[in-house]
N, CA, C and O atoms as a printed pandas DataFrame, in Angstrom:
     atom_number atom_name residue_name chain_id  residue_number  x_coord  y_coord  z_coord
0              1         N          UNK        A               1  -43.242  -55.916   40.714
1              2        CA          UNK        A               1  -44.507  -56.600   40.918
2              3         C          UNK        A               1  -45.385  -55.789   41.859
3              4         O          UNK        A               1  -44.801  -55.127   42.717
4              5         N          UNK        A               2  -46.453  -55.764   41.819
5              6        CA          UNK        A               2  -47.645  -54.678   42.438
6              7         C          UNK        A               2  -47.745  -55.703   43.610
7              8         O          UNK        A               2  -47.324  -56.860   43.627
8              9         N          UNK        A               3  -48.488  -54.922   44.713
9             10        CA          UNK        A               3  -48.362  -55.616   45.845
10            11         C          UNK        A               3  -49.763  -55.891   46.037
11            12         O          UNK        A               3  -50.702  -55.097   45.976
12            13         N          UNK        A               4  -49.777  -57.490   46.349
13            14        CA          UNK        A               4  -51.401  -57.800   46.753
14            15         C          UNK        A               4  -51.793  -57.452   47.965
15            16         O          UNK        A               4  -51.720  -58.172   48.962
16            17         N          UNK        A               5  -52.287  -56.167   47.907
17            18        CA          UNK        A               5  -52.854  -55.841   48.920
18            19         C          UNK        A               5  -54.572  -55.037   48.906
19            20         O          UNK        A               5  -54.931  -54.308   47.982
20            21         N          UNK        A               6  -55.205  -55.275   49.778
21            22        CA          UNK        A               6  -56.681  -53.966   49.775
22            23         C          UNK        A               6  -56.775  -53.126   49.885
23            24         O          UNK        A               6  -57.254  -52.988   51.011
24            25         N          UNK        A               7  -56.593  -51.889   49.287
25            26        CA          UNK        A               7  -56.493  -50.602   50.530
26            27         C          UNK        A               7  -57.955  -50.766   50.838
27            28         O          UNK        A               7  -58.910  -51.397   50.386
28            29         N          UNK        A               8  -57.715  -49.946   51.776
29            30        CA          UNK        A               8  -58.575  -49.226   53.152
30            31         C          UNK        A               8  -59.782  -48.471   52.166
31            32         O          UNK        A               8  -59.320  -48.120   51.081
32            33         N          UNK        A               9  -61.396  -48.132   52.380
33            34        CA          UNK        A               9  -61.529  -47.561   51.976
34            35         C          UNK        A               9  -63.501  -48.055   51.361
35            36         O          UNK        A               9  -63.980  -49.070   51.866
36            37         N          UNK        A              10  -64.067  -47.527   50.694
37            38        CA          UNK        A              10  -65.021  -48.231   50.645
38            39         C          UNK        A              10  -64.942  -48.711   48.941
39            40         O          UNK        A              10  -65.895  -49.234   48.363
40            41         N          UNK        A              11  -63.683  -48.429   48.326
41            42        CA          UNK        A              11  -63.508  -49.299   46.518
42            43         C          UNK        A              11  -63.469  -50.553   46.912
43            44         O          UNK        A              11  -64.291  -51.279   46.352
44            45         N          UNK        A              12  -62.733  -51.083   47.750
45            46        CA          UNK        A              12  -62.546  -52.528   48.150
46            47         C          UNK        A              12  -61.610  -53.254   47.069
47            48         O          UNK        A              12  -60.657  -52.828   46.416
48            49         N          UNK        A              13  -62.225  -54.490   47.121
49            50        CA          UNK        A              13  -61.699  -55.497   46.439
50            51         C          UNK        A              13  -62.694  -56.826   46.175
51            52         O          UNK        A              13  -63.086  -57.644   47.007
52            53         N          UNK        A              14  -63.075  -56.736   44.160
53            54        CA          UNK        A              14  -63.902  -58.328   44.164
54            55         C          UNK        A              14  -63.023  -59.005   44.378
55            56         O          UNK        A              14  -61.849  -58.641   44.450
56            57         N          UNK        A              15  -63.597  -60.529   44.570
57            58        CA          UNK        A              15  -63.162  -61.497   43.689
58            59         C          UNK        A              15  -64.333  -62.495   43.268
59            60         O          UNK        A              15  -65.518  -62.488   43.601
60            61         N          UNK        A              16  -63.575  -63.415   42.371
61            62        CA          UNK        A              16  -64.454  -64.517   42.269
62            63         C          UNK        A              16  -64.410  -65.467   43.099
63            64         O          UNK        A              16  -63.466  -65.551   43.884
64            65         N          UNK        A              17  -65.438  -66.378   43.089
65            66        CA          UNK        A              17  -65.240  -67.387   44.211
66            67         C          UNK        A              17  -66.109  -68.669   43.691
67            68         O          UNK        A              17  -66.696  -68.666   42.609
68            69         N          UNK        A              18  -66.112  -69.793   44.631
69            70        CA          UNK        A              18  -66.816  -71.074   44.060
70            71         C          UNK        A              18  -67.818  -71.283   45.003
71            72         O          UNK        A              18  -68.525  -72.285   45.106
72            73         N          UNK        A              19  -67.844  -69.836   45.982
73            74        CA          UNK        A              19  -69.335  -70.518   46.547
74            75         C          UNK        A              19  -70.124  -70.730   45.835
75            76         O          UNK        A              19  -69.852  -70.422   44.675
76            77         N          UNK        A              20  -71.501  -71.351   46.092
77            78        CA          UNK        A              20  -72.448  -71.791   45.434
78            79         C          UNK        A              20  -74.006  -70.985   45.962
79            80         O          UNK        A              20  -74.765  -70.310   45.266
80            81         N          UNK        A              21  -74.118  -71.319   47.322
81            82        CA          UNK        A              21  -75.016  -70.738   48.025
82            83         C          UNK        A              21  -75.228  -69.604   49.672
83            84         O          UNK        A              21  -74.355  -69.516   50.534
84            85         N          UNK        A              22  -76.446  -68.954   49.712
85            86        CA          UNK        A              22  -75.730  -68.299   51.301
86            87         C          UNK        A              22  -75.802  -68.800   51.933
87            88         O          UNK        A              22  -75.690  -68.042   52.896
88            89         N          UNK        A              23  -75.968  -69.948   52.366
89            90        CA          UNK        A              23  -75.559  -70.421   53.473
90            91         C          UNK        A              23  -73.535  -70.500   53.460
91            92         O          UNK        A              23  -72.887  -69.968   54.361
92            93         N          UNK        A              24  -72.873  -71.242   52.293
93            94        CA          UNK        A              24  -71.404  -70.895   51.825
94            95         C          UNK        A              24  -71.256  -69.560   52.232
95            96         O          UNK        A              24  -70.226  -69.335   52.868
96            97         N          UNK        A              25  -71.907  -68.747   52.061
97            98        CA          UNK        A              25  -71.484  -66.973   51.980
98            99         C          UNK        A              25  -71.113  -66.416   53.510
99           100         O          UNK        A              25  -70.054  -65.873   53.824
100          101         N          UNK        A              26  -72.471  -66.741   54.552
101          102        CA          UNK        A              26  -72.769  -66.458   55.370
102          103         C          UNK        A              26  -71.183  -67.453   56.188
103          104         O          UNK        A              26  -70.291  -66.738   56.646
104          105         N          UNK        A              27  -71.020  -68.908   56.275
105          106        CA          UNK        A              27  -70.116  -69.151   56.600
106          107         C          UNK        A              27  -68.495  -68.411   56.531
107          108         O          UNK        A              27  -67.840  -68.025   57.500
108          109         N          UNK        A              28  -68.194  -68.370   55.411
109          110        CA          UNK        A              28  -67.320  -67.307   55.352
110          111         C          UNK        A              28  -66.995  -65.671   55.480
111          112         O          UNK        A              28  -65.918  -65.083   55.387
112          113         N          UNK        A              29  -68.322  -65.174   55.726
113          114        CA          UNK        A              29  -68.690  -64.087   56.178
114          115         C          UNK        A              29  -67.751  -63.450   57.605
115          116         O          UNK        A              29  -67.053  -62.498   57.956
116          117         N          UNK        A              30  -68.494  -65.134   58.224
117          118        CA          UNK        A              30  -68.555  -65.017   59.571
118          119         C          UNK        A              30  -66.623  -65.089   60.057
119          120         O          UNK        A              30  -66.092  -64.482   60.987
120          121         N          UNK        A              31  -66.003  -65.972   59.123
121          122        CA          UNK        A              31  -65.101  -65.934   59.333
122          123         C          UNK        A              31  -63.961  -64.681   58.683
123          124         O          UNK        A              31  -62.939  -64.392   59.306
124          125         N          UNK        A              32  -64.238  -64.183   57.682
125          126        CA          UNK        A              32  -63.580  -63.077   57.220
126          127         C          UNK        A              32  -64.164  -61.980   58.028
127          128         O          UNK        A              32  -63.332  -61.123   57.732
128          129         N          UNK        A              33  -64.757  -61.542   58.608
129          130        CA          UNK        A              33  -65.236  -60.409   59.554
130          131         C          UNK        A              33  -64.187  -60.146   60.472
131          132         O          UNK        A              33  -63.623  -59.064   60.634
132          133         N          UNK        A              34  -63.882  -61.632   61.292
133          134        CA          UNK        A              34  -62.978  -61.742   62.149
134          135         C          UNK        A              34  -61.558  -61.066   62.377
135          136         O          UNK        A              34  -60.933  -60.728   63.383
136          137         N          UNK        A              35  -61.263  -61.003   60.693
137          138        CA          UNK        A              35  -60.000  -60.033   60.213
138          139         C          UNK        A              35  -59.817  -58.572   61.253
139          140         O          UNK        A              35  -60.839  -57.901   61.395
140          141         N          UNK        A              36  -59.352  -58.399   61.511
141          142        CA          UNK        A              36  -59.045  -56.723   61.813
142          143         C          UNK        A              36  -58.902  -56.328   60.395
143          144         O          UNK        A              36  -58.334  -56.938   59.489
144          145         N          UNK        A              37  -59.549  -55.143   60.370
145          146        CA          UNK        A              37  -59.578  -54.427   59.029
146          147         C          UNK        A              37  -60.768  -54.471   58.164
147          148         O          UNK        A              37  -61.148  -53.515   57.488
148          149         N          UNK        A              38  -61.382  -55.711   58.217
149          150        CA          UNK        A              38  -62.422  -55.657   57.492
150          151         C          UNK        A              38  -63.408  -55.165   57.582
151          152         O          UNK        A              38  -63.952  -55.738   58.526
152          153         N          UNK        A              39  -64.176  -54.291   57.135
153          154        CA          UNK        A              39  -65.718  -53.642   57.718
154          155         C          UNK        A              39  -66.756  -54.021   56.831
155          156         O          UNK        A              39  -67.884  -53.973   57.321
156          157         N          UNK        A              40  -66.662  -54.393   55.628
157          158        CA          UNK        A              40  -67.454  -55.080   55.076
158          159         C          UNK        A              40  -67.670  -55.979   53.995
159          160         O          UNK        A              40  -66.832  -55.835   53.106
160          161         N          UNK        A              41  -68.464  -56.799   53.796
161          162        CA          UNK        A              41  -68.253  -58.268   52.508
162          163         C          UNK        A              41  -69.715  -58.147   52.026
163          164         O          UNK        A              41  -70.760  -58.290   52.661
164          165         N          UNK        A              42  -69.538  -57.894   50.941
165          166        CA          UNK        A              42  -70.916  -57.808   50.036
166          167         C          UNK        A              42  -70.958  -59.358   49.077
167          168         O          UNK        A              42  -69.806  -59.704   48.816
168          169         N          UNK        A              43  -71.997  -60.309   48.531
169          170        CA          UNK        A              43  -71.819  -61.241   47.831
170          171         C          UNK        A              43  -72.738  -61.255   46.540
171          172         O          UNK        A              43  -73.833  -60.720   46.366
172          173         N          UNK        A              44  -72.122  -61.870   45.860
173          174        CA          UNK        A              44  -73.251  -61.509   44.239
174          175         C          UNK        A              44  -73.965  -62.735   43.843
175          176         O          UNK        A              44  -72.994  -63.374   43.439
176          177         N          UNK        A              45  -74.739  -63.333   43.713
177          178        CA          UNK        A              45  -75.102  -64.165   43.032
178          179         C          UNK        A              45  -75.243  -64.438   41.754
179          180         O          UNK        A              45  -75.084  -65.459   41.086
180          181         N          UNK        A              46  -75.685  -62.972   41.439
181          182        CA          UNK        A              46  -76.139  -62.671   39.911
182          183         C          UNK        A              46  -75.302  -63.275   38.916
183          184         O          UNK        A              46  -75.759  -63.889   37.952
184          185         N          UNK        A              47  -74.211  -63.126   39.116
185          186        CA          UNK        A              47  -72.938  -63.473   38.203
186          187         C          UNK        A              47  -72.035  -64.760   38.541
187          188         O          UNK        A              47  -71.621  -65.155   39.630
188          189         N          UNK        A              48  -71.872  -65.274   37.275
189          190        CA          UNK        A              48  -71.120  -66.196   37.298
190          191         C          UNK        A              48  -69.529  -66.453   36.623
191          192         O          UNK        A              48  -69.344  -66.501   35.407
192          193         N          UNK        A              49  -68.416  -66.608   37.663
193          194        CA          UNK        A              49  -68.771  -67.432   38.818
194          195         C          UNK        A              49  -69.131  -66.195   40.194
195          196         O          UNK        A              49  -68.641  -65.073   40.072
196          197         N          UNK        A              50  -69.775  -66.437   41.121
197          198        CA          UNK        A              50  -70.041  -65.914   41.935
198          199         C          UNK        A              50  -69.092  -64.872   42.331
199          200         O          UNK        A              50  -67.925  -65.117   42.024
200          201         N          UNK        A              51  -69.331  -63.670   42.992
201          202        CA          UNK        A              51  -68.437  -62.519   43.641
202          203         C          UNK        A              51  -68.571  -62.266   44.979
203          204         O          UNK        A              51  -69.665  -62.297   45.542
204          205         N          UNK        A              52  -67.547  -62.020   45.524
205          206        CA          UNK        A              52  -67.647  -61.116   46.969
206          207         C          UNK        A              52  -66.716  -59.889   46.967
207          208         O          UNK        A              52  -65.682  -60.041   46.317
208          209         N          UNK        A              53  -66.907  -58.602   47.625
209          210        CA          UNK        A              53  -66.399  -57.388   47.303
210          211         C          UNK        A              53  -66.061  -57.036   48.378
211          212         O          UNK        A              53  -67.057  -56.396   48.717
212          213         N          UNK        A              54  -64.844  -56.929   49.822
213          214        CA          UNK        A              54  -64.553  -56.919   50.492
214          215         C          UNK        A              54  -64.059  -55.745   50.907
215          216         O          UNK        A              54  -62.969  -55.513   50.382
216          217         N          UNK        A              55  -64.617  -54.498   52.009
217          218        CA          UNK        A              55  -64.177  -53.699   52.080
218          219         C          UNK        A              55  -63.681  -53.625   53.654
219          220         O          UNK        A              55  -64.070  -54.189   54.676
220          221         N          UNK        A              56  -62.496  -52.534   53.332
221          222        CA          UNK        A              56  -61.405  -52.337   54.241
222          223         C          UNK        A              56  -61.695  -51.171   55.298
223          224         O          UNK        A              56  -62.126  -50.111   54.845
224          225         N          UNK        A              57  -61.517  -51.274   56.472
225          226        CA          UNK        A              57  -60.857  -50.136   57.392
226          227         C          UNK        A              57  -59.500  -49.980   57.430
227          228         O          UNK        A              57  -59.203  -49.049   58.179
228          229         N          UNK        A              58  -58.451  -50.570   56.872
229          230        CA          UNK        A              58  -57.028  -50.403   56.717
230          231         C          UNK        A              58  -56.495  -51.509   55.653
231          232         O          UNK        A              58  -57.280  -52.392   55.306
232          233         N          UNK        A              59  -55.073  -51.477   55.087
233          234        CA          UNK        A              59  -55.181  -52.229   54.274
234          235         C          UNK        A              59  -54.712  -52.972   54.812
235          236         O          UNK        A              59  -54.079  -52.879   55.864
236          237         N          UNK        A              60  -55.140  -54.657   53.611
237          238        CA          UNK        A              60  -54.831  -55.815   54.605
238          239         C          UNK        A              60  -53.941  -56.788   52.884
239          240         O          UNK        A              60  -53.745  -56.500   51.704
240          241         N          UNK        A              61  -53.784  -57.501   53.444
241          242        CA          UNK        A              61  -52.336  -58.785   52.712
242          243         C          UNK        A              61  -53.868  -59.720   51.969
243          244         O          UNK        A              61  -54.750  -60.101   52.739
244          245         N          UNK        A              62  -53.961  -59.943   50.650
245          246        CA          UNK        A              62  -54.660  -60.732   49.649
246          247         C          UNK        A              62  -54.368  -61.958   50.363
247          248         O          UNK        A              62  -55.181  -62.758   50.827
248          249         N          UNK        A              63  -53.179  -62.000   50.390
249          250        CA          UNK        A              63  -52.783  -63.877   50.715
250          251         C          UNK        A              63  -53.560  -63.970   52.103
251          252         O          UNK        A              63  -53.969  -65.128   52.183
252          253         N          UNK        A              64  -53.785  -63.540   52.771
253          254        CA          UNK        A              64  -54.525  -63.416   54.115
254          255         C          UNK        A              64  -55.966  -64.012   54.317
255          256         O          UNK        A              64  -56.567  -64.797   55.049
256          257         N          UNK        A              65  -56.205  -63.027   53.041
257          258        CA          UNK        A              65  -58.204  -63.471   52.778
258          259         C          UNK        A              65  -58.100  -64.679   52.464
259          260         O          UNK        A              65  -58.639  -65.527   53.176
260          261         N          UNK        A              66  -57.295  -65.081   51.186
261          262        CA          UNK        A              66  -57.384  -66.063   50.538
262          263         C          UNK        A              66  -57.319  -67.251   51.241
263          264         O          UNK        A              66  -58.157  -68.136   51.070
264          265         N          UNK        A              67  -56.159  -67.376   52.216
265          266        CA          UNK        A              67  -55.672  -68.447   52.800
266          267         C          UNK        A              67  -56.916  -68.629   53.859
267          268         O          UNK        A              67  -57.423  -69.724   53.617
268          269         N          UNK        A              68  -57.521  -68.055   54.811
269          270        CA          UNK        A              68  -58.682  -67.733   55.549
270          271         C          UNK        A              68  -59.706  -68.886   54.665
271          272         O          UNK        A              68  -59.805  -70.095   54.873
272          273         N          UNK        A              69  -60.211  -68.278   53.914
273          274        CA          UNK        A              69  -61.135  -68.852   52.932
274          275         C          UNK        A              69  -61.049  -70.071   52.578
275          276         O          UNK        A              69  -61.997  -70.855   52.569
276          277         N          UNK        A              70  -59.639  -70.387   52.185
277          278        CA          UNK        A              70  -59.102  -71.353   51.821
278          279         C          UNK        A              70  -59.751  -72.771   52.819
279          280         O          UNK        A              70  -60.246  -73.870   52.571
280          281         N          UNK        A              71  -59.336  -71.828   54.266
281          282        CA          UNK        A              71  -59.619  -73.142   55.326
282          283         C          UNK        A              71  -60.551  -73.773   55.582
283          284         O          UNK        A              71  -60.744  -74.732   56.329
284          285         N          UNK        A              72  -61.549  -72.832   54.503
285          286        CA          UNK        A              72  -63.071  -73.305   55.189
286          287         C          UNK        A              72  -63.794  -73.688   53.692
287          288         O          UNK        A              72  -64.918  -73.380   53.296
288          289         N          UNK        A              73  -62.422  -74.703   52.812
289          290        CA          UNK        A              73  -63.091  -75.471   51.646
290          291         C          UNK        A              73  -62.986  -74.525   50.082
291          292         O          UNK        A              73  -62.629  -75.043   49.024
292          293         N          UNK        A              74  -63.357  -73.150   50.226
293          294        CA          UNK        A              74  -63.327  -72.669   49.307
294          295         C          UNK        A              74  -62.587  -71.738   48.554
295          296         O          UNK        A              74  -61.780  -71.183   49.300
296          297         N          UNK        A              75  -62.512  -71.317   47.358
297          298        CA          UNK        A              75  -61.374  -70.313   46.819
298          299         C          UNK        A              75  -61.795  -69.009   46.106
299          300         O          UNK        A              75  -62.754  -68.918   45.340
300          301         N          UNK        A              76  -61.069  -68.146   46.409
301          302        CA          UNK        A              76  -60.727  -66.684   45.985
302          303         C          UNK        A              76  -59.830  -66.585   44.675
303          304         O          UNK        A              76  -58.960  -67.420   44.425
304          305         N          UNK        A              77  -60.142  -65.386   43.779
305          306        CA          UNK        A              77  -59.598  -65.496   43.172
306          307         C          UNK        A              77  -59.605  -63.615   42.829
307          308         O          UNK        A              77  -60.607  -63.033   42.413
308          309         N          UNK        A              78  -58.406  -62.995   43.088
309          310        CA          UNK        A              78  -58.971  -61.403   42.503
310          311         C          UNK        A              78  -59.178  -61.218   41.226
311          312         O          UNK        A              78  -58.654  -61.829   40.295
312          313         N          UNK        A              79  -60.407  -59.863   41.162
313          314        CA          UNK        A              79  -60.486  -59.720   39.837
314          315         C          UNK        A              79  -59.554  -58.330   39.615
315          316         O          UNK        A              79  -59.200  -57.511   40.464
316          317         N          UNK        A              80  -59.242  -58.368   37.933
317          318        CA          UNK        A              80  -57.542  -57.303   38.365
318          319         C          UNK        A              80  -58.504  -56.667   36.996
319          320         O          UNK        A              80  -59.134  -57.418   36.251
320          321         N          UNK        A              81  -58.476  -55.318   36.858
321          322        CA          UNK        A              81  -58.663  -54.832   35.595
322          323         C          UNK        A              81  -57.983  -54.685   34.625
323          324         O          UNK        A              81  -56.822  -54.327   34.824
324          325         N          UNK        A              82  -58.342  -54.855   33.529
325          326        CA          UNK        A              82  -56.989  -55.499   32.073
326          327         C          UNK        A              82  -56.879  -54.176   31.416
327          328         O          UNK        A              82  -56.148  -54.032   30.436
């Protein structure tokens, strides 16, 4: 099994998500920043369902973001290429 993890780096990692609006974005922003490792969170609107693209200064544990996110109402979901 491949390991859910981010590397480090500026490829990152989408996912989808159920925010709705930025004010949602900006909330979780604020709290995924907090991570060690993270240097940056980009968000999409354009597309549905919504995206955020999370990039790394080192790599960090998927279940980490997710659960984070999790606490503050909403969900992650990675996108994996087929």
């Amino acid at each position: 099994m491949e390991p859910k993890i981010i590397p480090p780096g500026d490829t990152g990692m989408i996912f989808t998500t159920d925010i709705e609006c930025l004010q949602e974005f900006r909330t979780i922003k604020e709290k995924l920043i907090e991570l060690d490792g993270v240097s940056e969170i980009f968000f999409n609107m354009d597309v549905f369902p919504s995206e955020i693209k999370i990039h790394t200064s080192k790599t960090i544990d998927i279940d980490v973001i997710e659960q984070m996110v999790f606490t503050c109402g909403y969900h992650l979901i990675p996108k994996t290429v087929i």
